[in-house]
C-alpha positions as CSV (number, residue, x, y, z in Angstrom):
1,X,-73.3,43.5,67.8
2,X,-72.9,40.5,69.8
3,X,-74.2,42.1,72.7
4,X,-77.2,43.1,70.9
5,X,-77.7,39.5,69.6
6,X,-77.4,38.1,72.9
7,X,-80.0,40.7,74.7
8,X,-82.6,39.7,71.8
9,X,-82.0,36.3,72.2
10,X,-82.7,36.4,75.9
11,X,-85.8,38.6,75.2
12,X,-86.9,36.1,72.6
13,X,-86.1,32.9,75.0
14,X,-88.2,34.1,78.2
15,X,-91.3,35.8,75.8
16,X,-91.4,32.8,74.0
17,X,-91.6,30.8,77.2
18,X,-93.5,32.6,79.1
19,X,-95.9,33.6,75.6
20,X,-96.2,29.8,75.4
21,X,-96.9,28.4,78.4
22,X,-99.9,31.2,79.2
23,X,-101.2,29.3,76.1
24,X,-100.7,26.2,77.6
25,X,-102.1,27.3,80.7
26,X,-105.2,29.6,79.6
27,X,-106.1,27.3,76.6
28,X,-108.7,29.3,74.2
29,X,-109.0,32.1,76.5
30,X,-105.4,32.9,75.5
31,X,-106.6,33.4,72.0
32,X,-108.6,36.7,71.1
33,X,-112.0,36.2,70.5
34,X,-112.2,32.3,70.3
35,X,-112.8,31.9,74.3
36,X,-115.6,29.7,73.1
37,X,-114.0,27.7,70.3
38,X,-114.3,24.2,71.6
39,X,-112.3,21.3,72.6
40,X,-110.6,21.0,68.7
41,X,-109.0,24.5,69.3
42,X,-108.5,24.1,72.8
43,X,-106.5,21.3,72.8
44,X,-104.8,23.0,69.4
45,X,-104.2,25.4,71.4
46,X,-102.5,24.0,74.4
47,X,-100.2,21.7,72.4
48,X,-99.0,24.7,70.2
49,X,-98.4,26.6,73.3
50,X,-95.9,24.1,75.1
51,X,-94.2,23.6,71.3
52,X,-93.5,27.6,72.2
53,X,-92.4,27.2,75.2
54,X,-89.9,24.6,73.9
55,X,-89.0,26.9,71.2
56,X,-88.4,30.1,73.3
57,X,-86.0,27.5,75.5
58,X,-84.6,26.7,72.4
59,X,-83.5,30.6,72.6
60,X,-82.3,30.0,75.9
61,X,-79.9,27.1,74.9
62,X,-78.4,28.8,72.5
63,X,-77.3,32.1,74.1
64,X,-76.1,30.6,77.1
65,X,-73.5,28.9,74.6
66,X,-69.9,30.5,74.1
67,X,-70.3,31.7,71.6
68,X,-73.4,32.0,70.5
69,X,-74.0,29.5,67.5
70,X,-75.0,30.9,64.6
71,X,-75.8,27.8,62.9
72,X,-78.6,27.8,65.4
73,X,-79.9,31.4,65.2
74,X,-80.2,30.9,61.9
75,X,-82.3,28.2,62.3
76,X,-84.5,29.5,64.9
77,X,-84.8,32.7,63.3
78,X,-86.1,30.7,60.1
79,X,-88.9,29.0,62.4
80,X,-89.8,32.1,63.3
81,X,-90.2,33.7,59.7
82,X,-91.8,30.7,58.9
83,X,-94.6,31.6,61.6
84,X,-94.6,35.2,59.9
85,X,-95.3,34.2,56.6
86,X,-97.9,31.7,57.4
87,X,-99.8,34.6,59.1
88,X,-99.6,36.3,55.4
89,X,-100.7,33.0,54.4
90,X,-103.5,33.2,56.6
91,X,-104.5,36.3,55.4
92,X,-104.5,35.9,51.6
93,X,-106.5,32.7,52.5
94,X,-108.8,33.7,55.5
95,X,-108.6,37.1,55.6
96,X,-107.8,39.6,58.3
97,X,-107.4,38.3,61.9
98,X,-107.3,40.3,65.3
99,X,-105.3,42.9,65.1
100,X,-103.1,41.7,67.6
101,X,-102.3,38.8,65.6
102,X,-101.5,41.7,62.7
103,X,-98.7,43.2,64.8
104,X,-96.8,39.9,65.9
105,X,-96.8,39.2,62.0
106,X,-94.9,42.5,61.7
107,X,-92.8,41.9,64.6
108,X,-92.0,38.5,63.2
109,X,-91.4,39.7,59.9
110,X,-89.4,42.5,60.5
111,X,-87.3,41.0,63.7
112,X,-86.4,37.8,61.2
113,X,-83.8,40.2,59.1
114,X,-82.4,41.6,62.3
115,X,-81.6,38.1,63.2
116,X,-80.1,36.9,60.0
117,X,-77.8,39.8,60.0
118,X,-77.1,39.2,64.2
119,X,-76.3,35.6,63.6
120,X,-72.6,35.4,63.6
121,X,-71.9,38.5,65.6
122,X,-71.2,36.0,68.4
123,X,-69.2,33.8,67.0
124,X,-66.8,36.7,64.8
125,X,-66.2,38.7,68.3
126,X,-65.2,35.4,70.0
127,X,-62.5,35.3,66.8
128,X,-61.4,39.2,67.2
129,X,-60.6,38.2,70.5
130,X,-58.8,35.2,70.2
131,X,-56.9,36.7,67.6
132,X,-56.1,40.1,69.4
133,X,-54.7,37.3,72.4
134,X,-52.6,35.7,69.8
């Protein structure tokens, strides 16, 4: 299990990055159908898109540790349910978006409980071990 936590926290670190700073890069074209949204979303946009970045190497921090903290899973998987259920937000309030935007809500909401469970794999294994050197 601790192997599994640390592959998906890799795989969340560099999407996130690399998810965040093609926002930061690509502005409103990054965004489906709002290519022509204006300077408001643009810059929006942008700013979200390095706060990404920072939150995928947020990821990155925290799987290079030994072990892996779950205090800090924890708290970055909340952010990222957070994200999932303001996109259910979004919808009760605004309707349906693109349905790209549709399946990152599902990947966000059904990733977050993998997570949660995942979150002290690290940290118990590093315990089995040092007990089993006792």
């Amino acid at each position: 299990m601790a192997r599994v936590l640390r592959v998906l926290g890799w795989t969340m670190g560099v999407a996130c990055v690399a998810i965040g700073f093609y926002h930061l890069l690509a502005g409103n074209a990054a965004i489906p159908g709002e290519e022509d949204a204006g300077a408001t979303v643009d810059s929006f946009g942008r700013f979200m898109g390095a706060i990404f970045a920072g939150y995928g190497a947020a990821w990155l921090w925290a799987v290079r540790q030994s072990p892996v903290p779950a205090r800090a899973v924890r708290w970055l998987t909340a952010v990222f349910l957070l994200g999932g259920l303001g996109r259910v937000l979004s919808i009760a309030v605004a309707g349906w978006p693109d349905g790209f935007q549709v399946v990152l809500m599902v990947v966000e909401l059904g990733l977050s409980p993998v997570y949660f469970l995942l979150a002290d794999a690290d940290e118990r294994a590093a315990a089995a071990r040092v007990r089993s050197a006792g």
